[in-house]
C-alpha positions as CSV (number, residue, x, y, z in Angstrom):
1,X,0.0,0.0,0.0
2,X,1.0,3.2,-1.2
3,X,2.0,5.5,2.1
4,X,0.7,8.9,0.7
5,X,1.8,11.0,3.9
6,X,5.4,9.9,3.3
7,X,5.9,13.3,1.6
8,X,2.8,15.5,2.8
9,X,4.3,18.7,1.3
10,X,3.7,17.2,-2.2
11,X,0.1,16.3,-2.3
12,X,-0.9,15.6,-6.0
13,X,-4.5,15.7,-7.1
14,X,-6.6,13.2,-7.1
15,X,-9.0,12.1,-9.6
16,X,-9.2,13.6,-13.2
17,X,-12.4,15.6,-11.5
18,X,-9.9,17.6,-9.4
19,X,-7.7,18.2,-12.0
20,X,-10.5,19.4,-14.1
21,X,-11.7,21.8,-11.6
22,X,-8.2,22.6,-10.3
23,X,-7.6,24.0,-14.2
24,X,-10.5,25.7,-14.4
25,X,-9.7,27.9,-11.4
26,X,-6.6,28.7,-12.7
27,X,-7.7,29.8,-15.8
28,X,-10.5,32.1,-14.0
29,X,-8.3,33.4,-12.0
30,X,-5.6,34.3,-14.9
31,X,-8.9,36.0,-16.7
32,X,-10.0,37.6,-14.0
33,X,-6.7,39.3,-13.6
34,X,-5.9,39.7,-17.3
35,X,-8.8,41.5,-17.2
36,X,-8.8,43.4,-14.1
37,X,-4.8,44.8,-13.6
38,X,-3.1,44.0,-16.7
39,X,-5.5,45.3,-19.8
40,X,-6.0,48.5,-18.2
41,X,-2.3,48.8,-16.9
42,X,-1.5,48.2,-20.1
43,X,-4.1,50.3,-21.8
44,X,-2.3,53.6,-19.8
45,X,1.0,53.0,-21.3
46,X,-0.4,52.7,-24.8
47,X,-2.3,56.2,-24.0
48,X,0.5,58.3,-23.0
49,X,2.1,57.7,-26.7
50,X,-1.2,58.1,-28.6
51,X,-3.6,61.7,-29.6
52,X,-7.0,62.5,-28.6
53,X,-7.8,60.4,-31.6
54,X,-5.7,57.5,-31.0
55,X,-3.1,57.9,-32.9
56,X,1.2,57.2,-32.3
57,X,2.4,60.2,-31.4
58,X,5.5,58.8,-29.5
59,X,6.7,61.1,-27.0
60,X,5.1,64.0,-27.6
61,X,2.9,63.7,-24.7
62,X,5.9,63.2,-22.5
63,X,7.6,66.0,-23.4
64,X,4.7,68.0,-22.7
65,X,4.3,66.8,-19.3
66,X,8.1,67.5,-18.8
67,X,8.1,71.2,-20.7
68,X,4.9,72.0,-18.2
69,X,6.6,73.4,-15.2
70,X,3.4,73.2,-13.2
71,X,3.1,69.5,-13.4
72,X,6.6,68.4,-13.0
73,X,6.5,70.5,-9.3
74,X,3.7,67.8,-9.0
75,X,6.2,65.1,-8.5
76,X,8.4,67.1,-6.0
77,X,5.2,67.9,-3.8
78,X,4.1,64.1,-4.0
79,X,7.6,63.0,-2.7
80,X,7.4,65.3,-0.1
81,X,4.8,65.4,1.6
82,X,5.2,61.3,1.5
83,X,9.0,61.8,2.3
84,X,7.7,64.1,5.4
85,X,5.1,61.9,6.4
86,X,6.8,59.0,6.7
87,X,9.3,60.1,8.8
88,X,6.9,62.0,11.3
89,X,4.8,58.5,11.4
90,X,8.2,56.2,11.4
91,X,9.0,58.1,14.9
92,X,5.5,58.6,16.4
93,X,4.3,54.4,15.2
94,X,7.3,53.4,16.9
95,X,7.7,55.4,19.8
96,X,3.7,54.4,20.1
97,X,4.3,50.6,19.0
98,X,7.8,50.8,22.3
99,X,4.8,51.7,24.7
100,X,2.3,48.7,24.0
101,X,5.1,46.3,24.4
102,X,8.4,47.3,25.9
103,X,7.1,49.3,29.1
104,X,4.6,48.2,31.8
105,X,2.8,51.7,31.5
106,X,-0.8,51.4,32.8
107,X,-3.9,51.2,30.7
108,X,-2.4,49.6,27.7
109,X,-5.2,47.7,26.4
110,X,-6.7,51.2,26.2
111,X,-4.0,52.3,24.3
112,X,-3.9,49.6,22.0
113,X,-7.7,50.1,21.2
114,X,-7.4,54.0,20.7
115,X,-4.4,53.6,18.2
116,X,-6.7,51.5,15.8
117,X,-10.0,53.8,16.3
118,X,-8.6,56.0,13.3
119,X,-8.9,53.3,11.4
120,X,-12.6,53.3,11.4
121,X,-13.0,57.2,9.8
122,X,-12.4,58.1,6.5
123,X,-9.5,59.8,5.2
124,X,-11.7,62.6,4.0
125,X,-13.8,63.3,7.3
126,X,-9.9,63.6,9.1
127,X,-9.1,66.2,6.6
128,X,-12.6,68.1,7.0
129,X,-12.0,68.3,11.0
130,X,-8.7,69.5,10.4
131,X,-9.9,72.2,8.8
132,X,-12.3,73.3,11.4
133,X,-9.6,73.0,14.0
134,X,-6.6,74.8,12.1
135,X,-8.2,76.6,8.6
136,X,-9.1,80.3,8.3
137,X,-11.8,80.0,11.0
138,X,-10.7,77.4,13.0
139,X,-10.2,77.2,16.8
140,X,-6.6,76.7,16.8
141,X,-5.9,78.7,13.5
142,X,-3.4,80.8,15.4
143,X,-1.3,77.8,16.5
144,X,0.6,77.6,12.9
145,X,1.5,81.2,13.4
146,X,0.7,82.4,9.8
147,X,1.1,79.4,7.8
148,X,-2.2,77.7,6.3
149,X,-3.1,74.4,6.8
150,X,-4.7,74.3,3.0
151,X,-1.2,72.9,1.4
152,X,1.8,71.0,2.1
153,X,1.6,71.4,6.5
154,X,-2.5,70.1,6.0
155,X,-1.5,67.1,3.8
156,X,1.3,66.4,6.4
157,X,-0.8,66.3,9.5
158,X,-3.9,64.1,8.2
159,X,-1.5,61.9,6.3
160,X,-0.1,61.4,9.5
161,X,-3.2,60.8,11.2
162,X,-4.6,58.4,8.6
163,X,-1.4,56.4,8.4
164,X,0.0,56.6,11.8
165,X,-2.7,53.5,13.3
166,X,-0.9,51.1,10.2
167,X,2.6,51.7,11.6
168,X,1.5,51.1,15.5
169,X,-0.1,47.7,13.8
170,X,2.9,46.6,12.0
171,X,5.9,47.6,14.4
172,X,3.6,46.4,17.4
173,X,3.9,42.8,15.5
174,X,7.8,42.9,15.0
175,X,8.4,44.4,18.8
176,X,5.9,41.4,19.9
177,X,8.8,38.9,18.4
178,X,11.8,40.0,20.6
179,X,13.7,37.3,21.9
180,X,14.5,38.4,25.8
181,X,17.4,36.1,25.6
182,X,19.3,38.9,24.0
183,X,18.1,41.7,27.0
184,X,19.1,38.9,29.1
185,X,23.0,39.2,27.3
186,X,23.3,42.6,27.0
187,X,22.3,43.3,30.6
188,X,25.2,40.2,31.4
189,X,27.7,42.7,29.6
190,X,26.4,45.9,31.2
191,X,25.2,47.5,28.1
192,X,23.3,50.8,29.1
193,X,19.7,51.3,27.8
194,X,20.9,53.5,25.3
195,X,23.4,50.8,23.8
196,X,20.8,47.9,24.4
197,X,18.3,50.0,22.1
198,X,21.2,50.7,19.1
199,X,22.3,46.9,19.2
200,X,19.0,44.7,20.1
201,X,16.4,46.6,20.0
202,X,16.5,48.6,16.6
203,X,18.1,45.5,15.1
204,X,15.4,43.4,15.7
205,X,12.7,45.1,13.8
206,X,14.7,46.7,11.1
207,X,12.9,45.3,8.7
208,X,9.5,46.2,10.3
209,X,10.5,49.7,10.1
210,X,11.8,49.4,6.4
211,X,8.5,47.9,5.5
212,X,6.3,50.2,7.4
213,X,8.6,53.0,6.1
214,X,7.9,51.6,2.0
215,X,4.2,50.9,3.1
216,X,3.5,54.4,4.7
217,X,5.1,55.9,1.6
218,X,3.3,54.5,-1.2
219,X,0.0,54.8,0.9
220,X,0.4,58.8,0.9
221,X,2.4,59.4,-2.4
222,X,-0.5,57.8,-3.9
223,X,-3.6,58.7,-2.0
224,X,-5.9,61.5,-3.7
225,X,-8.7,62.4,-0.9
226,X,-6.6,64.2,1.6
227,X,-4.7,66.3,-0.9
228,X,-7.8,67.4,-2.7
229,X,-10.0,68.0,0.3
230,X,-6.8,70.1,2.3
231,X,-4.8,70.5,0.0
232,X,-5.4,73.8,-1.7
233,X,-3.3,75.1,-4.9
234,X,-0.6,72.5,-3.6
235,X,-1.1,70.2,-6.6
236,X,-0.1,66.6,-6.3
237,X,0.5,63.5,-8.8
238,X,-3.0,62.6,-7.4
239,X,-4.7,65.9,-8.1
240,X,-3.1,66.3,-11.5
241,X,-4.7,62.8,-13.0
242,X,-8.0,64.0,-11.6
243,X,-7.5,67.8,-13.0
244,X,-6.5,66.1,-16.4
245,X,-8.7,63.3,-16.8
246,X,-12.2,65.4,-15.2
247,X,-11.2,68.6,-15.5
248,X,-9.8,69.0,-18.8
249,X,-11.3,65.5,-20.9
250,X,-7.1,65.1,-21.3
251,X,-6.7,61.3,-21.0
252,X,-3.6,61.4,-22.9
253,X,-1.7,63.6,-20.2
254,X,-3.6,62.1,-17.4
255,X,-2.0,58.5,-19.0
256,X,1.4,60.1,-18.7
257,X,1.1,61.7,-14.5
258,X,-0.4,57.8,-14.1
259,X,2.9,56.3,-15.1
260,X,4.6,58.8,-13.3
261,X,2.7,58.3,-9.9
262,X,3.3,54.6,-10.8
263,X,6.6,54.2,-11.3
264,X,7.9,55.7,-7.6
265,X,5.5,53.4,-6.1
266,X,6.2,50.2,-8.3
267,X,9.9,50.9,-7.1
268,X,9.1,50.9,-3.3
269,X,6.8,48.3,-3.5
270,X,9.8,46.3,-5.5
271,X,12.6,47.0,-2.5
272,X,9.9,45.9,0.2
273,X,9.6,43.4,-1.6
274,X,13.1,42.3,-1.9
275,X,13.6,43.1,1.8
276,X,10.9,41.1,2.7
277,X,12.0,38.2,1.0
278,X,15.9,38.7,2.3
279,X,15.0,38.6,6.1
280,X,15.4,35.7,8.7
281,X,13.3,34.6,11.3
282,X,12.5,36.4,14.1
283,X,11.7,34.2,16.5
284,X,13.1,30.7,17.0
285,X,11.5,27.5,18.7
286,X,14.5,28.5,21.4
287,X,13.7,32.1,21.8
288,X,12.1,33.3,24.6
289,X,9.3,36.0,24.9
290,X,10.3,39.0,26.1
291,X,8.6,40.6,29.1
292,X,9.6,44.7,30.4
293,X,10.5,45.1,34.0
294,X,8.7,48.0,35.5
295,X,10.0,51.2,35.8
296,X,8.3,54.3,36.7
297,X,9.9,57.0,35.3
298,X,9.9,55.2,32.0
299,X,6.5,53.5,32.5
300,X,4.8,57.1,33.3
301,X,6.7,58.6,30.5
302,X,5.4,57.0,27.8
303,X,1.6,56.7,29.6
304,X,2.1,60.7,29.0
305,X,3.0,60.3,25.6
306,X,0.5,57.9,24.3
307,X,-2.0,59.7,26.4
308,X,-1.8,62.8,24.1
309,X,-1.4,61.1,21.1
310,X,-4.9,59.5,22.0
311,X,-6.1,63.1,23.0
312,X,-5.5,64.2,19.5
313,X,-7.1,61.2,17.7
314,X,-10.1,61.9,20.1
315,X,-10.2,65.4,19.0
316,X,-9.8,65.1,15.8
317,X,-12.9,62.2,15.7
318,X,-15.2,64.5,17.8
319,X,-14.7,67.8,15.6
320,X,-15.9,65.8,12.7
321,X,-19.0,64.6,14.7
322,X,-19.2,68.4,15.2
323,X,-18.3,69.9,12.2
324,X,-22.1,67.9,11.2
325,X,-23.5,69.1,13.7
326,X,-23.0,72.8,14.2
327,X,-25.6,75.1,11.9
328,X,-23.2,77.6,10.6
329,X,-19.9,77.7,11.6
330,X,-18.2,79.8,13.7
331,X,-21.1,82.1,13.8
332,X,-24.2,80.1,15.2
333,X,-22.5,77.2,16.8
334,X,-26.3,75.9,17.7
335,X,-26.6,71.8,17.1
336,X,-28.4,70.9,13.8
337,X,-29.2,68.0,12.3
338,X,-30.1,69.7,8.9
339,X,-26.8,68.9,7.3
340,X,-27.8,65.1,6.9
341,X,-30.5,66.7,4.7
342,X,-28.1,67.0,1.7
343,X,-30.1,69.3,-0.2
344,X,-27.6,69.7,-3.6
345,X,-28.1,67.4,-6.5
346,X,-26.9,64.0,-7.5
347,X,-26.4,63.8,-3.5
348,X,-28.4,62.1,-1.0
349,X,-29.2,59.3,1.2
350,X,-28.8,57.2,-1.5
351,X,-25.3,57.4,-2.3
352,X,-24.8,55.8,1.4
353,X,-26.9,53.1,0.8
354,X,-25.1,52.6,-2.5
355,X,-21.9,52.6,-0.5
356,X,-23.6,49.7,1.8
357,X,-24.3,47.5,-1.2
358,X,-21.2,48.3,-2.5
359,X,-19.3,47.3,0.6
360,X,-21.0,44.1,1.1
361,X,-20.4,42.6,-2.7
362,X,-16.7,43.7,-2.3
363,X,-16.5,42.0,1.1
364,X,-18.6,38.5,0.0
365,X,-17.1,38.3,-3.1
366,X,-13.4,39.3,-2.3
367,X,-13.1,36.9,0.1
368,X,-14.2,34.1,-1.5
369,X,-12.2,34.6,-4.4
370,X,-9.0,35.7,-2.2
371,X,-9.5,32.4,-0.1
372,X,-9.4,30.0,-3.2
373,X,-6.5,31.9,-4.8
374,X,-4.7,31.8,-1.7
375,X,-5.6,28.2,-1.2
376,X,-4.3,27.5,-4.6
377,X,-0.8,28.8,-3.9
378,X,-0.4,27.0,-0.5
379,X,-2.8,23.6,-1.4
380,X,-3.1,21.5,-4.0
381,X,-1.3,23.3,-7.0
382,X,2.5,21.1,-6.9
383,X,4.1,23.3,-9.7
384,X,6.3,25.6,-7.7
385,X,6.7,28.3,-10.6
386,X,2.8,28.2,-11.1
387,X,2.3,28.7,-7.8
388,X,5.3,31.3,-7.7
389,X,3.4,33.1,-10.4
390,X,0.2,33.3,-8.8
391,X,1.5,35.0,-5.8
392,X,3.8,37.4,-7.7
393,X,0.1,38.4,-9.6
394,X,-1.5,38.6,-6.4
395,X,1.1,41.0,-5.0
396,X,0.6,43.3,-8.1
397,X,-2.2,45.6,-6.8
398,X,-0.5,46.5,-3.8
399,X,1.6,48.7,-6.2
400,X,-1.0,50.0,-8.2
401,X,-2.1,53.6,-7.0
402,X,-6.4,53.4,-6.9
403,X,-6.8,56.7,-9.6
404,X,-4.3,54.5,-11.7
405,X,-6.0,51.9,-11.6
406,X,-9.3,53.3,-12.3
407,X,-8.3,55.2,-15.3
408,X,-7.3,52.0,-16.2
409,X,-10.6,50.8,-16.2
410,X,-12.0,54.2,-17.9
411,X,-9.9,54.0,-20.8
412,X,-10.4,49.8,-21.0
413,X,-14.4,49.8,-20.2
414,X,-14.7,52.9,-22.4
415,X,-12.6,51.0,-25.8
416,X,-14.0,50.5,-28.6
417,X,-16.1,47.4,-29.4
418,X,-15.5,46.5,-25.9
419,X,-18.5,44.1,-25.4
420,X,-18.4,44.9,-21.8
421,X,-18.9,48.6,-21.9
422,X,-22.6,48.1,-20.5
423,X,-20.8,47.9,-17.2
424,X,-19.7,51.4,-16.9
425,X,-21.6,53.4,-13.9
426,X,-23.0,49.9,-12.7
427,X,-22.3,49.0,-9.0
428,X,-20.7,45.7,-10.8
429,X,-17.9,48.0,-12.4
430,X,-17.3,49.7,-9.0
431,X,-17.0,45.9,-6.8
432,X,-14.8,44.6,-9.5
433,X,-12.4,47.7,-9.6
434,X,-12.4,48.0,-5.5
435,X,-12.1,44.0,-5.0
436,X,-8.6,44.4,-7.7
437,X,-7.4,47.5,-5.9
438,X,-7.7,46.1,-2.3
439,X,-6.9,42.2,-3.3
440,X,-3.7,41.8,-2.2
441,X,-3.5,42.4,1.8
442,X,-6.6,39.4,1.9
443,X,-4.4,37.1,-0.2
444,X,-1.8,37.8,2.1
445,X,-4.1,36.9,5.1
446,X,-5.9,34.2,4.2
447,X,-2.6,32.3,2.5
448,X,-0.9,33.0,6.6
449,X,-4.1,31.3,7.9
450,X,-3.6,28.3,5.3
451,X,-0.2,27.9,5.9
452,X,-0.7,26.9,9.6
453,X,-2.7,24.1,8.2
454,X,-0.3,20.8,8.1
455,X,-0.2,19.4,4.5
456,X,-0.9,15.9,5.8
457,X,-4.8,17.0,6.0
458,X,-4.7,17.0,2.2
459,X,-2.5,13.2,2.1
460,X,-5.2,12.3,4.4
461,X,-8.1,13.5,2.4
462,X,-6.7,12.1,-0.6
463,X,-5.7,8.6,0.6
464,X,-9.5,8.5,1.3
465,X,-10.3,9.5,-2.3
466,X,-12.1,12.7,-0.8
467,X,-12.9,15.1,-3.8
468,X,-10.9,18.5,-3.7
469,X,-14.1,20.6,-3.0
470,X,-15.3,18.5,-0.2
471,X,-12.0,18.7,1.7
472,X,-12.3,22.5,1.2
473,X,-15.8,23.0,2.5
474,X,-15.2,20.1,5.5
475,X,-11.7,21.1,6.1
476,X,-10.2,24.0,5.3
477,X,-13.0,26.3,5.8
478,X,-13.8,25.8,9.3
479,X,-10.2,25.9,10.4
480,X,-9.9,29.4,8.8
481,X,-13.1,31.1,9.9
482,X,-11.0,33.8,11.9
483,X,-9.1,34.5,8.9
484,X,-11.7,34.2,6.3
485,X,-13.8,37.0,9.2
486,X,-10.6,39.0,9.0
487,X,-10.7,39.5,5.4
488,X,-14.4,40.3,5.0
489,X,-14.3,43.2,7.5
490,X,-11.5,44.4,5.9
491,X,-12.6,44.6,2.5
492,X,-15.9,45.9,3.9
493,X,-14.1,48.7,5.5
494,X,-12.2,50.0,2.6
495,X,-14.9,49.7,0.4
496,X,-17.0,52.0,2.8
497,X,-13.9,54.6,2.1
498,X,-12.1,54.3,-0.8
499,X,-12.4,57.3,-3.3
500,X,-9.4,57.3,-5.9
501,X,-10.2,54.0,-7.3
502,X,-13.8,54.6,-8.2
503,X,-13.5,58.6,-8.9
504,X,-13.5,57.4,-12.6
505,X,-15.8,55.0,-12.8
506,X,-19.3,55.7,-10.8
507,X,-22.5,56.7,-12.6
508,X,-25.5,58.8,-11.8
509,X,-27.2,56.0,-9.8
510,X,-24.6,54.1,-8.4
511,X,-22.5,57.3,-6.9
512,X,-21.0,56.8,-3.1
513,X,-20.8,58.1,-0.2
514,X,-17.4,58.7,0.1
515,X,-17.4,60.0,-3.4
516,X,-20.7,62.3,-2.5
517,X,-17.9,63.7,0.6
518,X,-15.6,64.8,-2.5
519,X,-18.3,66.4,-4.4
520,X,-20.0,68.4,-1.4
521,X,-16.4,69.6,-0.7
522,X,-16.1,70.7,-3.5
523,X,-19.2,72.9,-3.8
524,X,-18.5,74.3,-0.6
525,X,-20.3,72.9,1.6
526,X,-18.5,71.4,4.3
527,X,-20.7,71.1,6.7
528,X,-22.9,68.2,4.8
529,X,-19.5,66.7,3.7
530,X,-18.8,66.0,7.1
531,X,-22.1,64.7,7.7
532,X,-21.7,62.6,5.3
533,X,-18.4,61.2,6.2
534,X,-19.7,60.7,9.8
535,X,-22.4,58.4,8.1
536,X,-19.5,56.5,6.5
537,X,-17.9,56.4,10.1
538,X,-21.1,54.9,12.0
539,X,-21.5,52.1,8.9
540,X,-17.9,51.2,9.4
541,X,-18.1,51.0,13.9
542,X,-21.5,49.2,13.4
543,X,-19.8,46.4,11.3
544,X,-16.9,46.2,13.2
545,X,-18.6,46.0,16.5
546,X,-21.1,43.1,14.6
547,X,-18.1,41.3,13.5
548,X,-16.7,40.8,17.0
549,X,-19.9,39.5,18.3
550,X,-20.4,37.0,15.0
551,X,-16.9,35.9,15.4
552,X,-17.2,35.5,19.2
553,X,-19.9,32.9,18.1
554,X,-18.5,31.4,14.8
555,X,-15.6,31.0,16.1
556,X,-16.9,29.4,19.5
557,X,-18.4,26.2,17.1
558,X,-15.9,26.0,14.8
559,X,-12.9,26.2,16.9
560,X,-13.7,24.0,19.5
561,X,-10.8,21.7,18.5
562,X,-8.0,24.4,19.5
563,X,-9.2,24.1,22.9
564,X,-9.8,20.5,22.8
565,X,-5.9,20.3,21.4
566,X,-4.4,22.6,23.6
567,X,-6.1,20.7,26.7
């Protein structure tokens, strides 16, 4: 008798009906991403060397970008406000991320929860209370002693604020990994604390900070909602692709800032990439957790610190509650709901519930089809360069800038004899870009989740002759409810904010909420555009709140053999 979990980490299909099934989810998933990223990636390119007619006009485009003096300063400002920001966020995260888990300050659990409750509010509503607290009429206009908040210091500060919960996330993670064998050392050869922090500590989650460094950058070089709600005449890469492509019916130029937003961000990606891949293990089967030793000075120190970092986050959620809320500000400060009224055109209620069903495809849909591709990698594909290939695709959108990417989609929707034009201003347009754009930090999830799965389930399943799809459902599914939770909320969550990827795309009765924000913005009225963002912000605490009482129950059936194990 053949021993099939001799070699678990090859398991090969088994029946012609797997490998039948097992084909045709490859070849959906190479269409769906054919289709989705590399068409309209490539459709870009192609428009940046053609006329308004579609004709080869070489580089003529590009050397009007370059002879425009306007748009080249573009580039500068991109890099650096995200230069900036990233180092203001590289020092806060950390110095934040040091707190939750190398100090024995008091309320840290508190802490922990405040640093992620930015996550929950759009990009937009931070950038709207911002402006009430530090613009022309703002309470604390005098604190920038002259300057203006609509520019370069405005992009900075809610920049920071919108990226600063991803780099407490990220560094908390590599700071949770610290072997305390190597405190143990360095305190054996009286290294100071000073010393101790240049040799173990910084070591040890170098390339955390490198990656959270990379991640933070590409986030705000390519992010358009902040810089066109604060941004003022401080034009960005971002700005000039919308300028070009609404503005000015110009999508040969706007082709040409795409490839140039692109190309700084498909280079950062590429060096995380290759630091990611470089790096050892952090933690060993020998290493030993580490645990702080109290100190007060130090504890009370950083309580003080995180304290008013959570301060700020508080105010800056509350004055966008309030900026809804007061009738006419600053002169009748009187609380109103009228705002939620939304009394301009092509705005209204419904563009939230649009942004509801929107949400809820992305999230159902994304994560089944981020599950299987993920399962494919880890699973039952053998061929290591297949499977190689499918995660290098997968990795793709995390590169691609959202207004890229849905210009992308304009120009390929939008082609010619395209028999899938009918789809343009459809909610089905909008799930399919948003699912594309945000596909890659699921994949990554869900393939983690699968990987803690021993390979000799699968020699099991198939030295019983168990089809593929029944192990999956039986199997592999239950185990990775957390994960498969994760990735729903997630998705669901940056579908209820995203704006750059569908800015292009929308139609008169699928518009969003988050893109209504952007249009009430821009008509001046503010007031309503926070309203509206605060409506985004309730959706997105409601579902989070639901997901932690689902999962408590889920989780409490199908993981009853974790506790059974462990015991």
């Amino acid at each position: 008798m053949t021993n099939v979990t001799a070699n678990p980490a090859r398991v090969r299909l088994r029946s012609d009906r797997d490998g039948m099934l097992l084909v045709a989810l490859l070849c959906a998933y190479g269409l769906f991403f054919l289709l989705t990223v590399i068409v309209p990636l490539g459709l870009i390119l192609m428009r940046s060397f053609q006329d308004r007619n579609g004709n080869f006009v070489g580089l003529l485009n590009w050397q009007a970008y370059f002879s425009s003096a306007s748009l080249v300063s573009s580039f500068g400002h991109s890099l650096l406000v995200a230069t900036v920001t990233t180092v203001i966020v590289l020092f806060l995260g950390f110095a934040y991320a040091y707190a939750l888990c190398r100090t024995r300050m008091p309320w840290r659990p508190f802490f922990k929860i405040m640093a992620m409750a930015p996550l929950l509010m759009p990009g937009l509503l931070k950038a709207i209370a911002l402006i009430y607290w530090f613009g022309n009429q703002g309470v604390l206009k005098d604190a920038l002693m002259g300057a203006s908040i609509y520019g370069p210091i405005g992009i900075v500060m809610a920049s920071t604020i919108w990226t600063l919960p991803h780099a407490i996330l990220v560094l908390s993670a590599a700071m949770m990994l610290s072997d305390a064998r190597l405190f143990e050392a360095a305190a054996c050869l009286r290294a100071g604390p000073l010393r101790t922090f240049l040799t173990v500590t910084l070591p040890g989650v170098r390339y955390g900070l490198i990656s959270t460094g990379i991640f933070i950058f590409i986030r705000v070089l390519t992010d358009f909602s902040i810089p066109k709600v604060i941004g003022g005449n401080y034009n960005v890469l971002a700005t000039d692709i919308y300028k070009e492509v609404v503005g000015q019916q110009n999508f040969e130029m706007g082709a040409v800032v795409s490839i140039m937003l692109l190309a700084p961000a498909l280079i950062a990606f590429l060096i995380d990439r290759v630091v990611a891949d470089g790096k050892g293990e952090g933690m060993t089967a020998r290493s030993v957790p580490h645990e702080p030793k109290p100190s007060r000075i130090r504890d009370m120190t950083y309580f003080a610190y995180c304290a008013v970092i959570t301060i700020i986050m508080l105010a800056v959620i509350l004055m966008g509650q309030l900026a809804a809320l007061f009738r006419f500000w600053p002169y009748n400060l009187s609380l109103t709901l009228d705002h939620y009224a939304f009394d301009m055109q092509g705005v209204g209620w419904e563009n939230f519930w649009n942004s509801l069903v929107l949400s809820v495809f992305v999230a159902t849909f994304g994560s089944i089809l981020t599950f299987v591709s993920a399962y494919l990698v880890e699973k039952p594909l053998d061929h290591k360069g297949l499977r190689g290939a499918i995660h290098a695709v997968a990795l793709m959108p995390m590169a691609i800038p959202g207004l890229v990417l849905g210009l992308g989609y304009l120009l390929f929707i939008n082609a010619p004899g395209n028999p899938l034009g009918f789809l343009y201003g459809t909610i089905s347009i909008l799930v399919i870009n948003t699912i594309s754009h945000y596909y890659t930090v699921p994949h990554l999830t869900a393939r983690t989740a699968l990987r803690q799965i021993d390979r000799e389930f699968e020699a099991v399943a198939a030295s019983l002759k168990m089809p593929l799809w029944r192990n999956f459902f039986r199997v592999t599914v239950p185990i990775c409810v957390p994960a498969i939770l994760d990735v729903w909320v997630y998705l669901f969550l940056s579908a209820m904010t995203t704006v750059s990827g569908l800015i292009f795309l929308y139609g008169i009765h699928s518009s969003l909420a988050s893109l209504a924000v952007v249009h009430l913005d821009e008509s001046g009225r503010l007031a309503s555009a926070a309203a509206m963002g605060t409506l985004i912000l309730y959706a997105c605490v409601a579902v989070r709140l639901l997901h932690v009482l689902v999962a408590r129950h889920i989780i409490g059936k199908t993981q009853k053999w974790r506790s059974q194990g462990n015991g």
